[in-house]
C-alpha atoms as one frame of an Amber mdcrd trajectory, in Angstrom:
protein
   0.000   0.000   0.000   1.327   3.567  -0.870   1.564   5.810   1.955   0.341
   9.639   1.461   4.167  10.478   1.439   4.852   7.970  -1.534   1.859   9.147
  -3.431   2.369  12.939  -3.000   6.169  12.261  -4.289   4.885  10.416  -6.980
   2.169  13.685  -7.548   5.299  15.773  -7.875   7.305  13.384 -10.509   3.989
  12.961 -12.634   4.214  17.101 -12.541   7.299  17.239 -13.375   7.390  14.644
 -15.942   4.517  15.778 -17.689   6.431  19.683 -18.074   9.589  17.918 -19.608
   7.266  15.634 -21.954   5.221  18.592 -22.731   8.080  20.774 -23.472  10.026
  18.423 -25.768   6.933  17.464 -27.728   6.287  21.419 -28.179   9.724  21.358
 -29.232   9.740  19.002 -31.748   6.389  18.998 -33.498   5.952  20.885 -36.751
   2.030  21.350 -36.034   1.636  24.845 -34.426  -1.932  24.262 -32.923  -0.081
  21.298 -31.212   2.971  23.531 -29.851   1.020  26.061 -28.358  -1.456  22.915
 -26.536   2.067  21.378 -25.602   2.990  24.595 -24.513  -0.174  25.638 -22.358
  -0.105  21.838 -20.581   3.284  22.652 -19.845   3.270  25.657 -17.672  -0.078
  24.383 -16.289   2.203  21.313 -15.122   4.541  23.426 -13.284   1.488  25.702
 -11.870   0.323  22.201 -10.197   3.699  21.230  -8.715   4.450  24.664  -7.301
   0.806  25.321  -5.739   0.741  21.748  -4.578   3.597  22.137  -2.869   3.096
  25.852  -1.468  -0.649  24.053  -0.393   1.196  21.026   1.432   3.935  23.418
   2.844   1.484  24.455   5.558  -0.792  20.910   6.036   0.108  18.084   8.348
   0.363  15.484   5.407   3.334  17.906   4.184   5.929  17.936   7.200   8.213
  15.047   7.165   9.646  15.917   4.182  11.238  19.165   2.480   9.159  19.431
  -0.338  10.105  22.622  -1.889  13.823  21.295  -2.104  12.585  17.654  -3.075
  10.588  19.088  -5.903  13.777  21.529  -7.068  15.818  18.337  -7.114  13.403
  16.559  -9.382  13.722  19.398 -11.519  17.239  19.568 -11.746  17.830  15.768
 -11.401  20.726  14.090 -13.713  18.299  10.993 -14.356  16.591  11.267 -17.077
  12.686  12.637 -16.738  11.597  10.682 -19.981  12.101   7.372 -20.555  13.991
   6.164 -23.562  10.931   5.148 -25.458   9.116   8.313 -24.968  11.768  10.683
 -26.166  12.037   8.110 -29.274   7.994   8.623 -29.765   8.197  12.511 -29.358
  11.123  12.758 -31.596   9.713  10.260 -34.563   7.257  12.945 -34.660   3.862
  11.153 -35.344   1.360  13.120 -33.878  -1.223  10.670 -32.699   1.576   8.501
 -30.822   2.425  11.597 -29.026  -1.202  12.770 -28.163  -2.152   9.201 -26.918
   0.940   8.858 -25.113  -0.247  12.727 -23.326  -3.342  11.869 -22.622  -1.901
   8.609 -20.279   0.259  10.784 -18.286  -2.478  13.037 -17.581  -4.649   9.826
 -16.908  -2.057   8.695 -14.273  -1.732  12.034 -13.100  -5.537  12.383 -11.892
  -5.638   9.073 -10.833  -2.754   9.781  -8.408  -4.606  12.620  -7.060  -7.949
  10.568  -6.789  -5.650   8.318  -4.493  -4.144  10.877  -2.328  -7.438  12.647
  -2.007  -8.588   9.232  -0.620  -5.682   9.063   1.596  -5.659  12.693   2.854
  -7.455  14.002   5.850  -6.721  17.598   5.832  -9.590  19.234   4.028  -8.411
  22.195   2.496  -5.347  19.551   0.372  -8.422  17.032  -0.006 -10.369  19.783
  -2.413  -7.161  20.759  -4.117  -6.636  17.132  -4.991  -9.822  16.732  -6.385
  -9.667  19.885  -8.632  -6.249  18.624  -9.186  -8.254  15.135 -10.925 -10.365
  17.405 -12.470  -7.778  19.961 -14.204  -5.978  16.906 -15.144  -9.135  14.931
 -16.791  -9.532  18.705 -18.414  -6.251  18.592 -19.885  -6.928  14.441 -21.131
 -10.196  16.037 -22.829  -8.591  18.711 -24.993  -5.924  16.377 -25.741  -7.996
  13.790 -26.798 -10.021  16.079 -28.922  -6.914  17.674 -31.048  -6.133  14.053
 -31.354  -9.748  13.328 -33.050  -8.996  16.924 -34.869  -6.166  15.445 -36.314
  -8.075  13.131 -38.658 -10.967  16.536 -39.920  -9.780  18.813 -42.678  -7.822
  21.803 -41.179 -10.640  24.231 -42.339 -12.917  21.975 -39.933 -11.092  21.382
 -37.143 -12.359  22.891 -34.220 -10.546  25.290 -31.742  -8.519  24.183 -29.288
């Protein structure tokens, strides 16, 4: 069984991995309705690692561990964010492989929320979890519509 300090860590490297995955795959595609998605789900990555860590900061669940320094070491850590495999998908450049690949991370990300949310007593980091699923089913939804988008004519594709 995970305990709340195993799943918020793994919170925080689903954050952080999504940001590096998002900012690769902005840089590499040649689709510039993609980039600027890639782009957007990136900094709203980093938006929920940094809030989720200022919200922890002062909660019980948050206190036997240093989480602003933990998360600064994931960001700067010398292991690789991205597996092998996924930096191979992002740069072979097919689109769809990329988007389906997205949407799982953001799958795994809510679903590691909906677990800590379970696990979590204080109230205030219970809600933020559970806007935390919801943000990240939001960001699953408009990636799995460009990816539908992606088979319509340009002139009928929809907005992102």
């Amino acid at each position: 069984m995970e305990t709340v300090t195993d799943l918020i860590k793994q919170a925080l490297r689903n954050e952080v991995h999504a940001s590096a995955f998002f900012a690769k795959a902005a840089e590499m595609t040649k689709d510039d309705e993609s980039r600027m998605l890639f782009l957007e789900l990136g900094g709203m990555e980093d938006n929920h690692a940094d809030t989720f860590v200022a919200k922890l900061k002062d909660s019980t669940c948050g206190q036997d561990m240093d989480l602003p320094t933990y998360l600064k070491d994931l960001e700067r850590s010398s292991e690789p964010v991205m597996s092998a495999q996924e930096l191979a998908t992002i740069e072979n450049g097919d689109a769809r492989t990329v988007l389906r690949l997205a949407i799982d991370l953001e799958t795994k990300a809510g679903q590691t929320y909906a677990k800590l949310a379970d696990e979590i007593v204080d109230m205030e980091v219970k809600a933020y979890c559970l806007d935390l699923v919801r943000q990240e089913n939001v960001h699953a939804a408009a990636l799995t519509k460009h990816l539908r988008s992606l088979d319509m004519d340009e002139e009928d594709r929809p907005g992102l």
